[in-house]
VMD Tcl script that builds the backbone (N, CA, C; Angstrom):
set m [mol new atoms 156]
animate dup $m
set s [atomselect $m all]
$s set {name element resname resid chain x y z} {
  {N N UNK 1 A -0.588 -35.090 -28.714}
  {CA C UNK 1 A -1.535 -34.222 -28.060}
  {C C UNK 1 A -1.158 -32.775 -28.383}
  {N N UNK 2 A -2.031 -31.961 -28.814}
  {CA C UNK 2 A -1.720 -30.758 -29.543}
  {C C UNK 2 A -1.451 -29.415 -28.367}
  {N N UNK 3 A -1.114 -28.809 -28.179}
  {CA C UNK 3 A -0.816 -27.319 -26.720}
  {C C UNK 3 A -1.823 -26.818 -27.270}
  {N N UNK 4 A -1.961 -26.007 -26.230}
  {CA C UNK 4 A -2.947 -24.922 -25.950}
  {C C UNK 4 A -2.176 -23.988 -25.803}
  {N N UNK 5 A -1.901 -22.289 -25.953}
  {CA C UNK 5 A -1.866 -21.567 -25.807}
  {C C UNK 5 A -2.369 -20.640 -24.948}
  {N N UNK 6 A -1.793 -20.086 -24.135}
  {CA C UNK 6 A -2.711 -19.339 -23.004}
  {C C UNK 6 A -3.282 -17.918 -23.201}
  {N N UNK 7 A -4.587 -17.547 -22.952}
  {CA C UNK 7 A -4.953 -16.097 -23.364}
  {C C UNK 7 A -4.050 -15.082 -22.542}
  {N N UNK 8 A -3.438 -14.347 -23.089}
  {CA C UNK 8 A -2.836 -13.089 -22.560}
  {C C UNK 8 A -4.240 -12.259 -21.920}
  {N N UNK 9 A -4.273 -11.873 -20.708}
  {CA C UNK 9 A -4.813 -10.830 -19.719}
  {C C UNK 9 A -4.403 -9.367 -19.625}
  {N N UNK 10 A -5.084 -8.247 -19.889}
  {CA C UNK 10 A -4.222 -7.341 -19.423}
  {C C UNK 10 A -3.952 -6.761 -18.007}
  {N N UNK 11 A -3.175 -5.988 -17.717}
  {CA C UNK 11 A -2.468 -5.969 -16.222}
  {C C UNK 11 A -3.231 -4.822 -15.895}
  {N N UNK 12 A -4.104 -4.685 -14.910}
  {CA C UNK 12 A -4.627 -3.646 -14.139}
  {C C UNK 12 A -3.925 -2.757 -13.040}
  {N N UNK 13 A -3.519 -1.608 -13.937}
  {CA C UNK 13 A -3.020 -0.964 -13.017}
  {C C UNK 13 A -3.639 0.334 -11.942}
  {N N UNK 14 A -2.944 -0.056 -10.714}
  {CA C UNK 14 A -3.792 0.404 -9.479}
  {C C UNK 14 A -2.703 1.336 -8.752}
  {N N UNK 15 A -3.907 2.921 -8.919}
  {CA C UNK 15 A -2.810 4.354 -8.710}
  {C C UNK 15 A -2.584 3.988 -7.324}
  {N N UNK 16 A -1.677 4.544 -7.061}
  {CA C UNK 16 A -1.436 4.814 -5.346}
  {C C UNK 16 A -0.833 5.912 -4.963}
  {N N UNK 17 A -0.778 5.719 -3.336}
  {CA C UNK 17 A -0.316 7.630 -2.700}
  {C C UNK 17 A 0.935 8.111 -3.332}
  {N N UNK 18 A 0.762 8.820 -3.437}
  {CA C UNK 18 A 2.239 9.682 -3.945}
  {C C UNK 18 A 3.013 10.150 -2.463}
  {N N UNK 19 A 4.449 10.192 -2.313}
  {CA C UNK 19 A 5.132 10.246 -1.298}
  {C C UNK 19 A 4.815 11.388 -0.534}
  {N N UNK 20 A 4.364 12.323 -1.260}
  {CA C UNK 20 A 3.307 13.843 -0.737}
  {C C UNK 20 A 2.246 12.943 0.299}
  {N N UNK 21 A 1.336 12.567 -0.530}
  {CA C UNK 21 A -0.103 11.838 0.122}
  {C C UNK 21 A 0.324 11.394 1.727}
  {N N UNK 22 A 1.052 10.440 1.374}
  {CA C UNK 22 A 1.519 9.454 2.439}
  {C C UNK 22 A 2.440 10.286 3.861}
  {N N UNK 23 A 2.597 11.128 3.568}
  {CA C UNK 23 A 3.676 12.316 4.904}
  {C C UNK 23 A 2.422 12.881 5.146}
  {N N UNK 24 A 1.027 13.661 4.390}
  {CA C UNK 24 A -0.074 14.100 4.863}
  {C C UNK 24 A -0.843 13.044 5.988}
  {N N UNK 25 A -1.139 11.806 5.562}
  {CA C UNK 25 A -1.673 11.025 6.257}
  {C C UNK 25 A -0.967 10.609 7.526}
  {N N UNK 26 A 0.078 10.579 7.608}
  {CA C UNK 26 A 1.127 9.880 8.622}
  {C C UNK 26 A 1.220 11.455 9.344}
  {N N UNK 27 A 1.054 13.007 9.154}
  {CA C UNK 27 A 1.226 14.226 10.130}
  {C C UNK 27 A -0.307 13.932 10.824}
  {N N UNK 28 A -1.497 13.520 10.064}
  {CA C UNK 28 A -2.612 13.687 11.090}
  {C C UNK 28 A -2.567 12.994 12.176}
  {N N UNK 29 A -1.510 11.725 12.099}
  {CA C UNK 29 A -1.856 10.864 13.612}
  {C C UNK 29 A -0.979 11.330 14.416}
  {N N UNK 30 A -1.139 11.664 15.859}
  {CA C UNK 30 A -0.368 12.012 16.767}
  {C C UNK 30 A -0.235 10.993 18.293}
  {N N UNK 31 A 0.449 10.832 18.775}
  {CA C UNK 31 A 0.318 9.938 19.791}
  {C C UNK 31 A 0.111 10.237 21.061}
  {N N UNK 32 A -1.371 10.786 20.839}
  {CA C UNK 32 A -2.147 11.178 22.229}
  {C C UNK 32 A -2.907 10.131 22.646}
  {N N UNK 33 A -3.134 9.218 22.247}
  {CA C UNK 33 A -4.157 8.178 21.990}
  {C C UNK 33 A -3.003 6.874 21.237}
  {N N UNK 34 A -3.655 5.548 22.470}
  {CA C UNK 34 A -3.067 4.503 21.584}
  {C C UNK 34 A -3.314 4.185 20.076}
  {N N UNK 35 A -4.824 4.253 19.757}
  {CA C UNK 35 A -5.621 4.443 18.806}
  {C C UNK 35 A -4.382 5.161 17.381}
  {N N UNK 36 A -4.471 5.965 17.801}
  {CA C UNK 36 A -3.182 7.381 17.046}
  {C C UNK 36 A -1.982 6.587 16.469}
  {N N UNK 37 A -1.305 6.329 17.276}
  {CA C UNK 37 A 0.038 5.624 17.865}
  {C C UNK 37 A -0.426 4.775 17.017}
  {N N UNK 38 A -0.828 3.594 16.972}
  {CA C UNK 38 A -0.795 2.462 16.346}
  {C C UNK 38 A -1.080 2.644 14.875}
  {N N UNK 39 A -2.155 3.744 14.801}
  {CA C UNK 39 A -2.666 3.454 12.874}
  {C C UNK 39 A -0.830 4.334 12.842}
  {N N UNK 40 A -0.316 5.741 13.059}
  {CA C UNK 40 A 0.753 5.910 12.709}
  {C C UNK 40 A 1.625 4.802 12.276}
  {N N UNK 41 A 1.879 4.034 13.000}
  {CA C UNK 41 A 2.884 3.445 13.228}
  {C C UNK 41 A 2.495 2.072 11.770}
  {N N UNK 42 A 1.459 1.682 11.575}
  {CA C UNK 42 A 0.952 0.728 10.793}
  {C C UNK 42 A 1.363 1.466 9.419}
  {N N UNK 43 A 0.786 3.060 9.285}
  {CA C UNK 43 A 1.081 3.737 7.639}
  {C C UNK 43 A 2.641 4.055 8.094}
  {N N UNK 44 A 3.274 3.876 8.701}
  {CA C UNK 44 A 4.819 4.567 8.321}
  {C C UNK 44 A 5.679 3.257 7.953}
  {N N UNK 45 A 5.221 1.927 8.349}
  {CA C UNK 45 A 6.113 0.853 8.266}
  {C C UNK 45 A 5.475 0.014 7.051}
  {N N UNK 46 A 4.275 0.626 5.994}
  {CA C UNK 46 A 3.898 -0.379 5.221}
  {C C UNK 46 A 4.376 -0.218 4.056}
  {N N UNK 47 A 5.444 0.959 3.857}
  {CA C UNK 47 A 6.198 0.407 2.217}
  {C C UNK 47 A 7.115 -0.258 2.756}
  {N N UNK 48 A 7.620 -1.147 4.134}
  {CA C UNK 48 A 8.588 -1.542 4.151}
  {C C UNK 48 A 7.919 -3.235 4.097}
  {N N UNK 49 A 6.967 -3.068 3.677}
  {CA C UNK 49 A 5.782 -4.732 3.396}
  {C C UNK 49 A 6.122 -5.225 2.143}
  {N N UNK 50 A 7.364 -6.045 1.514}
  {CA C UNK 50 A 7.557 -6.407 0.407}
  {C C UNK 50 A 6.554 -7.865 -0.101}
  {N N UNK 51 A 5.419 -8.245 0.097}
  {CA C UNK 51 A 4.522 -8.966 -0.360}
  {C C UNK 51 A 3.744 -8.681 -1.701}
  {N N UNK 52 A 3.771 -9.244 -2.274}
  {CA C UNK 52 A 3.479 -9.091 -3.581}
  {C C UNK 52 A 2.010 -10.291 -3.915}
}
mol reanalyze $m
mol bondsrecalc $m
mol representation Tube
mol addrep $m
């Protein structure tokens, strides 16, 4: 039975925040509001999300 060879794909690469971006977004939330508090708290702990 003869192989097949698999087509090579190319890899799409997808920009993201720069460590600047990400301290801008994370100063607008303040914790006057649970609302606040929580998205903060969601962008400060998601480079620590190693899922791939």
């Amino acid at each position: 039975m003869a192989r097949t060879k698999l087509l090579k794909e190319d890899k799409t690469v997808i920009s993201t925040f720069t460590d600047q971006e990400i301290a801008k977004i994370i100063e607008a939330y303040d914790f006057k509001t649970y609302l606040n508090a929580r998205n903060k708290v969601i962008i400060a702990i998601q480079p620590l999300d190693v899922r791939n």
